[in-house]
N, CA, C and O of each residue as an XYZ file, in Angstrom:
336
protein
N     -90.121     -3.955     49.168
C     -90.426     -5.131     48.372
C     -91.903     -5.154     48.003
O     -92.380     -5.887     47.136
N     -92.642     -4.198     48.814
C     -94.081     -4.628     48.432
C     -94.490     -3.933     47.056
O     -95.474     -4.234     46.381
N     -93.708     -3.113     46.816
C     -93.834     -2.503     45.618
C     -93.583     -3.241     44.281
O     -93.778     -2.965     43.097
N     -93.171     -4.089     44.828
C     -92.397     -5.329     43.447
C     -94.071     -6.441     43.425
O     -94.037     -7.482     42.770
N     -95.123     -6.127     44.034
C     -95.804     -7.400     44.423
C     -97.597     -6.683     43.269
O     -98.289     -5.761     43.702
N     -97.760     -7.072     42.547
C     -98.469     -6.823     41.550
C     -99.860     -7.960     41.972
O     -99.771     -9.185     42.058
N    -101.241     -7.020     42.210
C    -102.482     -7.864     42.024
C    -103.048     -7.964     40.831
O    -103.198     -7.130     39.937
N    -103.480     -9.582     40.957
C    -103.434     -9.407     39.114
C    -105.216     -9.365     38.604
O    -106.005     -9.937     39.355
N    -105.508     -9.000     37.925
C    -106.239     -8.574     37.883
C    -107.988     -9.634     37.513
O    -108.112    -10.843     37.712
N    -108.862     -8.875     37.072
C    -110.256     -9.450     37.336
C    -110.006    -11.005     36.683
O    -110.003    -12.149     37.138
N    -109.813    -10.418     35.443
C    -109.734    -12.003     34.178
C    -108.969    -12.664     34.376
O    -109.194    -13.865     34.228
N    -107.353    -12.103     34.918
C    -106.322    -13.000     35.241
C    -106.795    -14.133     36.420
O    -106.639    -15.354     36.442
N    -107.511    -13.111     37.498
C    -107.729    -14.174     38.687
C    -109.008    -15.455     38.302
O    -109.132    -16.610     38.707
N    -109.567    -14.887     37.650
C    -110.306    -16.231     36.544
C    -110.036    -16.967     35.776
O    -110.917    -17.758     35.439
N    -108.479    -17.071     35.033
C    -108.046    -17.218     34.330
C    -107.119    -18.091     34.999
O    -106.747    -19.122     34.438
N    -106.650    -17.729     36.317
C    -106.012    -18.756     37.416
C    -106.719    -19.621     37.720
O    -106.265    -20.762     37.818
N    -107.981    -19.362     37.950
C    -109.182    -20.579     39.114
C    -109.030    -21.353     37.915
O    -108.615    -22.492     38.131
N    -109.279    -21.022     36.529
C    -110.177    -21.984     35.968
C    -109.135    -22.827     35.830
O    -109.449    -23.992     35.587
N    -107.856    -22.553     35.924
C    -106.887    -23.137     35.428
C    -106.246    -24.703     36.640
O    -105.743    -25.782     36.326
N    -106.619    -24.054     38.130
C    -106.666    -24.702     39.198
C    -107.436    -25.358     39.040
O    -106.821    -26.381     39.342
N    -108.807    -25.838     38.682
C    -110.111    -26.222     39.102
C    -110.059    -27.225     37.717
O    -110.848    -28.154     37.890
N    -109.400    -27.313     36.459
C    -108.749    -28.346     35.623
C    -107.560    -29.236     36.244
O    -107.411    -30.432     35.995
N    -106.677    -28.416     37.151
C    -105.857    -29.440     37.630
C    -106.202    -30.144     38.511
O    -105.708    -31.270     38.458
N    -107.192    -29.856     39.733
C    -107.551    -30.763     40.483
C    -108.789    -31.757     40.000
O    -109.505    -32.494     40.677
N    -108.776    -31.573     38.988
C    -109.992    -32.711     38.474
C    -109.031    -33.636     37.719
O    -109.286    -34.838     37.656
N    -107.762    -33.042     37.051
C    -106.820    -34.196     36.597
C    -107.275    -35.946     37.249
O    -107.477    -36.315     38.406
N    -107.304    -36.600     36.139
C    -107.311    -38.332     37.572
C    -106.003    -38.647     36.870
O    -105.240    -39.080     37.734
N    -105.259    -38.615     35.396
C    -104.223    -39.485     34.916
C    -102.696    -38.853     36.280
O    -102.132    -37.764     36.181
N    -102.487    -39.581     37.040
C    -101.638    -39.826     37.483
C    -100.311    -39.279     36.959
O     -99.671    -38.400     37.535
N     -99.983    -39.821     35.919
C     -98.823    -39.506     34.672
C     -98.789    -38.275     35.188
O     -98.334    -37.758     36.208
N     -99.595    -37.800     33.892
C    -100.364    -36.209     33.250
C    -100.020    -35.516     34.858
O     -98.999    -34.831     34.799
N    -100.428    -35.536     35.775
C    -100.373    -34.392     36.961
C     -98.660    -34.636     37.305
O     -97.869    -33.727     37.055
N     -98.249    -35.789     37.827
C     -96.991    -35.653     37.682
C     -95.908    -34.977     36.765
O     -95.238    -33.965     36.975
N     -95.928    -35.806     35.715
C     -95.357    -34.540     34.456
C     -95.078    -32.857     35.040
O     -94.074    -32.180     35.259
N     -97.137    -32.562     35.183
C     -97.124    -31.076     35.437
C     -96.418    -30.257     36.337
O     -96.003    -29.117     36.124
N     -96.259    -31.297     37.914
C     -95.455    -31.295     38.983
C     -94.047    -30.846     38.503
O     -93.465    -29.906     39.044
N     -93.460    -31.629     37.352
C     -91.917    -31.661     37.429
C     -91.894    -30.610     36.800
O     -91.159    -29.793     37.353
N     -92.468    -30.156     35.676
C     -92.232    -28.899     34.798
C     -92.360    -27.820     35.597
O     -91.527    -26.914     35.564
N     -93.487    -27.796     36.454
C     -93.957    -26.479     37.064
C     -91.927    -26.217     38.068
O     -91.102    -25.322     37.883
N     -91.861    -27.590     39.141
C     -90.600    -27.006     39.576
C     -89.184    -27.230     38.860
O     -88.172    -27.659     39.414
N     -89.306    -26.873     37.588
C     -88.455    -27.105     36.615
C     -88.139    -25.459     36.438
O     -87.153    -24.729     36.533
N     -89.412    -25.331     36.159
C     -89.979    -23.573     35.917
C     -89.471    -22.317     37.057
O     -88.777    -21.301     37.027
N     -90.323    -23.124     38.098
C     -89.791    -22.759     39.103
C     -88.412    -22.139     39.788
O     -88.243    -21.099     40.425
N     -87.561    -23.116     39.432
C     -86.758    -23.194     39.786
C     -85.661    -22.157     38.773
O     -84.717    -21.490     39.196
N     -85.991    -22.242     37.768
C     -85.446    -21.504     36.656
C     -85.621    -20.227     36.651
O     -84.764    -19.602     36.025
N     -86.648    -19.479     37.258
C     -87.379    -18.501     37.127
C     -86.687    -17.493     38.787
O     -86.415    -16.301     38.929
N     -86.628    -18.587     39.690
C     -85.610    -18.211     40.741
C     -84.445    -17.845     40.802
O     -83.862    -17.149     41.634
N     -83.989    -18.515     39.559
C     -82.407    -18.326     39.082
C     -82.204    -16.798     38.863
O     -81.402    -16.028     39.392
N     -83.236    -16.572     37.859
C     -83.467    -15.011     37.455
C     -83.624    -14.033     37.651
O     -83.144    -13.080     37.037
N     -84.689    -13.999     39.008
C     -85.177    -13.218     40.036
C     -83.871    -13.362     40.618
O     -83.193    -12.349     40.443
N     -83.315    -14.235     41.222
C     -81.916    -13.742     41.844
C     -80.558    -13.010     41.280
O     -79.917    -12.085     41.778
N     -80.341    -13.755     40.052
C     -79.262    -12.792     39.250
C     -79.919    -11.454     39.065
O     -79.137    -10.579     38.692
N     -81.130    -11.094     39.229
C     -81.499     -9.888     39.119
C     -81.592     -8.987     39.851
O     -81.478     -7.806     39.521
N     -81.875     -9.520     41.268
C     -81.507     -8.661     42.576
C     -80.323     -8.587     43.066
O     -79.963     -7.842     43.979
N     -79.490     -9.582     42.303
C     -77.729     -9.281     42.294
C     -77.127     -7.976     42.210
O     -76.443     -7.214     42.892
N     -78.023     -8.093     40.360
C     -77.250     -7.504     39.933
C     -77.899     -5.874     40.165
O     -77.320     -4.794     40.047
N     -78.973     -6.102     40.446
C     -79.709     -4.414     40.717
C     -78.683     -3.781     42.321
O     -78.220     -2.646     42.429
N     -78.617     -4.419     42.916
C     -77.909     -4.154     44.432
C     -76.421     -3.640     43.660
O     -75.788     -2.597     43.823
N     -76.167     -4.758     42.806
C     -74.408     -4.040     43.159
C     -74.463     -2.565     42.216
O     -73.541     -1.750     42.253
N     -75.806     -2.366     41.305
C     -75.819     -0.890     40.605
C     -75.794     -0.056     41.555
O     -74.828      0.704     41.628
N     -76.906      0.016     42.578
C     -77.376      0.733     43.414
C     -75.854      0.888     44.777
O     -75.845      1.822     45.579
N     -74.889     -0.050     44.757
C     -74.094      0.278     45.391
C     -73.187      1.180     44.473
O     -72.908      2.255     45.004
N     -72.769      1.025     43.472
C     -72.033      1.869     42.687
C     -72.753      3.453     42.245
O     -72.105      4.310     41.645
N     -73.577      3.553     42.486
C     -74.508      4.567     42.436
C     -74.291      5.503     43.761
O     -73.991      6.691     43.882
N     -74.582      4.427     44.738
C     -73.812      5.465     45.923
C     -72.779      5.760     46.091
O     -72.655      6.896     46.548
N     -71.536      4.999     45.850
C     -69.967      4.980     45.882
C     -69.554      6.290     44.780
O     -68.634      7.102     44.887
N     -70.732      6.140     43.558
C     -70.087      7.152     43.109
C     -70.762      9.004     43.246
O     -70.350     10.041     42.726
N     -72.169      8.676     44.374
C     -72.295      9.927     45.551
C     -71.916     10.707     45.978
O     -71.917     11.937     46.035
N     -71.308      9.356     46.539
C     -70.552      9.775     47.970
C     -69.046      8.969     47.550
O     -69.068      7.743     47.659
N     -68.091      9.446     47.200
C     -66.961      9.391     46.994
C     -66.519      9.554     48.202
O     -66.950     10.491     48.874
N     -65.182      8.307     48.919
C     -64.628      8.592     50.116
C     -63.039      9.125     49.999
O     -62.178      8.606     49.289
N     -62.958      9.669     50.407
C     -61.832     10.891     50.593
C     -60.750     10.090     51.643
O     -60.957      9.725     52.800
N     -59.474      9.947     50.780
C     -58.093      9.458     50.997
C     -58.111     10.297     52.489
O     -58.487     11.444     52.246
N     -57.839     10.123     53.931
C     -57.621     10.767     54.819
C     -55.507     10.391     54.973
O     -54.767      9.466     54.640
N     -55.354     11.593     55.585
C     -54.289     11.715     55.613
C     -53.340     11.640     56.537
O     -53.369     12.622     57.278
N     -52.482     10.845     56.803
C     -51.737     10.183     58.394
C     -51.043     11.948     58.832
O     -50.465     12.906     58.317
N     -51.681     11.406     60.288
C     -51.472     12.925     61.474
C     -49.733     12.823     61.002
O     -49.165     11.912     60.401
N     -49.094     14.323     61.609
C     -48.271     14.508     61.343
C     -46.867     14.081     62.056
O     -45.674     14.360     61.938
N     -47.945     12.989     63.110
C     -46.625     12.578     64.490
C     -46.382     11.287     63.788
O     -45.593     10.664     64.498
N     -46.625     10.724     62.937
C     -46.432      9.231     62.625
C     -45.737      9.242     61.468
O     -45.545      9.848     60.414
N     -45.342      7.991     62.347
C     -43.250      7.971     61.181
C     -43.912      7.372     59.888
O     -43.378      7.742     58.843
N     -44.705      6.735     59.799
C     -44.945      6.146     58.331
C     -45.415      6.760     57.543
O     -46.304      7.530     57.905
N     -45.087      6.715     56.280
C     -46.720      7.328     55.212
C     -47.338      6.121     53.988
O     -47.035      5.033     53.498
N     -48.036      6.821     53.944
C     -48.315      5.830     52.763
C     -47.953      5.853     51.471
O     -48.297      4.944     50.716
C-alpha cells in the first residue's frame, strides 16, 4: 500500500498551507460550516471510489491467478462406489 501513497510536492505543500491558514482565519460561521459539509460530502464520495476500485482491482488480480494456476478436476480413487 505504501506504494499507492504519493508526497506531494514543493508548491503543492504551499499550496495546501496557504489554503489551511485561509480556513482557519475564516470568522463567518455559515461560510466554514458550508465548507465542513462539502468537504465530507467529497469525502465521502471519493471513498465510494477508492473502494469500488480496490474491489474491483482484487477480483482482476484473482482472475489473473485462477487463470495461472488453473485447478485440475481430481479424480475419485478407484474403491469408491460413486462418481461424479
Amino acid at each position: 500500500m505504501d506504494e499507492l501513497l504519493v508526497r506531494p510536492s514543493l508548491e503543492q505543500e504551499l499550496e495546501i498551507e496557504r489554503k489551511v491558514r485561509d480556513i482557519l482565519e475564516m470568522d463567518d460561521k455559515k461560510e466554514l460550516a458550508d465548507l465542513a459539509v462539502a468537504l465530507l460530502k467529497q469525502n465521502w464520495a471519493q471513498n465510494e471510489v477508492l473502494t469500488s476500485c480496490f474491489d474491483k482491482i482484487h477480483l482482476l488480480e484473482a482472475r489473473i491467478i485462477c487463470m495461472n494456476n488453473p485447478v485440475k478436476k481430481q479424480r475419485n480413487p478407484w474403491w469408491m462406489f460413486w462418481t461424479n
